[in-house]
C-alpha positions in Angstrom: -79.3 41.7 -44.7 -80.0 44.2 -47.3 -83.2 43.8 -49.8 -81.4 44.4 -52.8 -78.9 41.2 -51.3 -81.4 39.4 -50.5 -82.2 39.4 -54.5 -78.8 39.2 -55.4 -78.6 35.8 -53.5 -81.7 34.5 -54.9 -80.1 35.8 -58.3 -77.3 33.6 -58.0 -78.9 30.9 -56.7 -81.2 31.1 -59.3 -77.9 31.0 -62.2 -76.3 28.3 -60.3 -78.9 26.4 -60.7 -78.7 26.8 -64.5 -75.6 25.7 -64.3 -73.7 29.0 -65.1 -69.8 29.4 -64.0 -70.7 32.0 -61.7 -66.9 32.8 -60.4 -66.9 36.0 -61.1 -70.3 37.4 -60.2 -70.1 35.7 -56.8 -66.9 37.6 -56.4 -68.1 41.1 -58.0 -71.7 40.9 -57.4 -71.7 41.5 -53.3 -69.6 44.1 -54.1 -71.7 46.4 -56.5 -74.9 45.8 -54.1 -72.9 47.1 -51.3 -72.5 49.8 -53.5 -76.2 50.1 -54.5 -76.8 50.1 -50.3 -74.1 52.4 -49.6 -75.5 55.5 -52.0 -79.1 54.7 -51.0 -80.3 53.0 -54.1 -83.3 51.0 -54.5 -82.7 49.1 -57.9 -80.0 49.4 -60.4 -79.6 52.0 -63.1 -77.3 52.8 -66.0 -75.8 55.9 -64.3 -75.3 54.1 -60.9 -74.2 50.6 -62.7 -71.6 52.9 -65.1 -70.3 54.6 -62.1 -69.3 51.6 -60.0 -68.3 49.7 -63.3 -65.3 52.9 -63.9 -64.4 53.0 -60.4 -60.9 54.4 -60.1 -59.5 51.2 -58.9 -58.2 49.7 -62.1 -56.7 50.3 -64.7 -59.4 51.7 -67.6 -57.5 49.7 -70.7 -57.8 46.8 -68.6 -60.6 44.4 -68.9 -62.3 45.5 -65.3 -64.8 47.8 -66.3 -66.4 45.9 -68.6 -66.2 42.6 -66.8 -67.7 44.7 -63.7 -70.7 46.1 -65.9 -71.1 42.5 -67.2 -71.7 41.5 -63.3 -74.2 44.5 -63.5 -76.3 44.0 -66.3 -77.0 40.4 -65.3 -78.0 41.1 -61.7 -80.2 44.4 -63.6 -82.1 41.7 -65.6 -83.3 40.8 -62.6 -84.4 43.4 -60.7 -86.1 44.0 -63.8 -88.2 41.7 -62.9 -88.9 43.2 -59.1 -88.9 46.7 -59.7 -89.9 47.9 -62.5 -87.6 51.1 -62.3 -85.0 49.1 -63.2 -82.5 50.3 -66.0 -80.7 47.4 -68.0 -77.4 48.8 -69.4 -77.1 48.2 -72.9 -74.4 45.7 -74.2 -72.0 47.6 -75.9 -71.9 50.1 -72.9 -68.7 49.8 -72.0 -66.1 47.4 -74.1 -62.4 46.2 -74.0 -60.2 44.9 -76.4 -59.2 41.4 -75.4 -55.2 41.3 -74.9 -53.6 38.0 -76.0 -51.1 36.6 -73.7 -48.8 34.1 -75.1 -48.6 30.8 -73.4 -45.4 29.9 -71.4 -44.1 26.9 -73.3 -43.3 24.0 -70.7 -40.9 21.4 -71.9 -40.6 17.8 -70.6 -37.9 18.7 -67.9 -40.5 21.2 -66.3 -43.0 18.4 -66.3 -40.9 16.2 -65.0 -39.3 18.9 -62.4 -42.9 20.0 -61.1 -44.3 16.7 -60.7 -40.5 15.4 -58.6 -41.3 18.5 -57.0 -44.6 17.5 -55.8 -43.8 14.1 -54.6 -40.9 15.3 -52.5 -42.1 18.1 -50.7 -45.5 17.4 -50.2 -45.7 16.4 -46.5 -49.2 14.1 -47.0 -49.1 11.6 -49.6 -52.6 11.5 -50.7 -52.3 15.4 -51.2 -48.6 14.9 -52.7 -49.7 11.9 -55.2 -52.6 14.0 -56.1 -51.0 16.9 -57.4 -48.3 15.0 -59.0 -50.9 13.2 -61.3 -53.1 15.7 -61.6 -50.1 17.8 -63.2 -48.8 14.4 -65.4 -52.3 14.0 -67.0 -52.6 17.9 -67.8 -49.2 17.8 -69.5 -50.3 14.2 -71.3 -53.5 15.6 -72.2 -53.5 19.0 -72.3 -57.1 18.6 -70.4 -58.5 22.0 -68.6 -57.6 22.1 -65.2 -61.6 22.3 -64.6 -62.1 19.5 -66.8 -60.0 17.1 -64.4 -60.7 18.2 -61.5 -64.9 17.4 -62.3 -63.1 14.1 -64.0 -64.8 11.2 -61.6 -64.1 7.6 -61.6 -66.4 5.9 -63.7 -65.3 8.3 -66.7 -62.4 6.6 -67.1 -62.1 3.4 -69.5 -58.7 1.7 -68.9 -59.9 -0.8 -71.2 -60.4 1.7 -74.2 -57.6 4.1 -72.8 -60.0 6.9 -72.7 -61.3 9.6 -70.2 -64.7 10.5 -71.0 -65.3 14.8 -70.7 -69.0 15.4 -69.6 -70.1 19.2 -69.9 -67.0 20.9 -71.0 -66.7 24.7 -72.5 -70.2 25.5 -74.2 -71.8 22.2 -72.4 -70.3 19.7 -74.6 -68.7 16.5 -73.9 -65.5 14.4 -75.5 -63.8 11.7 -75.5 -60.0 12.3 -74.5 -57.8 9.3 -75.5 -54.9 8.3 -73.6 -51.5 6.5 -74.0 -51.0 3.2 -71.9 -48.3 4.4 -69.8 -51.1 7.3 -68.7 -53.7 5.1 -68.1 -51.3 2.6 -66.3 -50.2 5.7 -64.2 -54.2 6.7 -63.2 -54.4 3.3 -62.0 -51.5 3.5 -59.8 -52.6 6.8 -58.5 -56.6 5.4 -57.8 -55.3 2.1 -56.5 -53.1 4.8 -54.1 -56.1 6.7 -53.3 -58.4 3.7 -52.8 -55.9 2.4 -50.1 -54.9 5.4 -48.3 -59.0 6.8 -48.0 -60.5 3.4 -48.3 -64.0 5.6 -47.0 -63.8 8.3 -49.4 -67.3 8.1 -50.7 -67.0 11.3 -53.7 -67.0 10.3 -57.0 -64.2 12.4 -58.1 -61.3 10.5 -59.0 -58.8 13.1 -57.9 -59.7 13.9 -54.1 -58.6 16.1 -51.1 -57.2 14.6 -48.1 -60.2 14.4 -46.6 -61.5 12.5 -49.4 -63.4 15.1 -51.2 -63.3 16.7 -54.7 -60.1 19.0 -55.0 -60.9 22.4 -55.3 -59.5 24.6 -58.1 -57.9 27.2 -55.9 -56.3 24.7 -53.4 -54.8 23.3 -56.6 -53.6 26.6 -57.7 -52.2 27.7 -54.6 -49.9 24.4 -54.8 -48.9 24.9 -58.5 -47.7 28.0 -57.9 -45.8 27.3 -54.7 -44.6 23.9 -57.3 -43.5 26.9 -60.0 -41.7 28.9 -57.3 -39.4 26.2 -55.8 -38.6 24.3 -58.8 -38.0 28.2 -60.7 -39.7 26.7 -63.8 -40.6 29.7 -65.7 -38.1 31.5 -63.8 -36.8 34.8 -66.1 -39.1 34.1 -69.0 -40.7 37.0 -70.5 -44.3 35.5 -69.3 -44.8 33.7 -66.3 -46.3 30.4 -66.6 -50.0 29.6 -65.4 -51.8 26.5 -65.0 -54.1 26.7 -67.9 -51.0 27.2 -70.6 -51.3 23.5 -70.3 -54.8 23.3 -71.8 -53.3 25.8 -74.9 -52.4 23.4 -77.6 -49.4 25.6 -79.0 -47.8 24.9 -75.2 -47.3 21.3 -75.7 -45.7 20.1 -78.7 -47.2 16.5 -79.8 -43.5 14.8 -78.8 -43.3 16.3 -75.5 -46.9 15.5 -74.5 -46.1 11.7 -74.8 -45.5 10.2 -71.8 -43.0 7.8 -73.1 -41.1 11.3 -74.4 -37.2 10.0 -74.8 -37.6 7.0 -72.9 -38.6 9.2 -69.4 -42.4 8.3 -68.3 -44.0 12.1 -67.6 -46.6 10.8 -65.9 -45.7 8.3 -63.5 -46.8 7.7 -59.7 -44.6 6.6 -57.2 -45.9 4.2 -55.0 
């Protein structure tokens, strides 16, 4: 193992424990410091940071560049602090114009498709009744899909009807109120959960089969398998992804009811 990744992994260990969403420099970060160790380099420097940012790889109007020299200026902030031959690029370096994508608009039959879907083909019924409610209580909510996943099991208050949101975007916390027919619907699902992995000792309230928290990309992976069998979204001019449900002009207020024309969206078989 490299010096310069050595400090990169106390860098990030450092961040994580900050609590920053560190997604994308775990993903970028190893890459630029093989970079650095590749040409020889000893720190990071504006020229050397600006030429791996505008590698050839992407495409220049695309946000790459600027979300690689993002990855780069952080990690140079701390060399800084080891080497004092650091440069720091300066912010501004290298910008992008952000590109809005409008949201693909699901409507109550695609809710109610996906989450059929789910409980159908899902071999494993802890994994199928997982995604199936995890998809009904985005659609009734319009949560993030990070904010349910972290969702844990005392933050629910059947009595009240709420789900209580700790540490959401910008470290603030909500209180997301339900409809009864949701609430009776997380209680099917837990009481599900509680007998299938009697043992499962993590606090989330939506778990893996092996009675851990659910990971984002595992989630993913099965919403888009979900999207492909199904076809919702098939032929529109944007294809959908699983945060349009967290984009409140995706949802009209009607359709996220879960009592919607008489047809429960979020509803657990048992």
């Amino acid at each position: 193992m490299s010096p310069l990744l050595d400090e990169a992994n106390d860098y990030l260990r450092l961040r994580r424990a900050l609590g920053h969403n560190l997604d994308e420099a775990h993903r970028l970060l190893p890459e630029f410091v093989a970079h650095l160790d590749a040409i020889g380099a000893e720190t990071v420097t504006i020229e050397v940071a600006l030429a791996w940012a505008q590698r050839p790889q992407a495409d220049p109007a695309a946000t790459v560049w600027a979300r690689r020299m993002t990855v780069a200026r952080g990690f140079a902030r701390h060399m800084a602090g080891v080497n004092p031959s650091t440069e720091i690029p300066p912010v501004g370096l290298m910008t992008y114009h952000q590109r809005w994508r409008p949201p693909f608009i699901y409507s109550a039959a695609d809710i109610a498709a996906l989450m059929s879907e789910a409980r159908q083909t899902i071999p494993t019924l802890m994994r199928a009744a997982t995604v199936e409610t995890l998809i009904g209580l985005l659609a009734a909510t319009g949560m993030r899909v990070g904010e349910a996943i972290r969702f844990e099991r005392g933050d629910l208050d059947a009595a009240e009807g709420v789900i209580a949101v700790r540490q959401s975007k910008f470290g603030k916390s909500r209180l997301v109120a339900l409809q009864s027919s949701t609430v009776d619907a997380l209680c099917s699902y837990a009481e599900k959960r509680d007998r299938l992995l009697p043992r499962a000792k993590d606090p989330s309230f939506f778990i893996s089969t092996a009675g851990t928290r659910l990971l984002y990309a595992d989630f993913g992976k099965a919403f888009r398998r979900l999207l492909q069998t199904t076809g919702v979204g098939a032929g529109a001019p944007h294809r959908p992804r699983i945060h349009d449900y967290a984009d409140p002009r995706v949802m009209p207020t009607s359709a996220r009811n879960p009592l919607h024309d008489g047809v429960s969206v979020l509803a657990v078989s048992a």
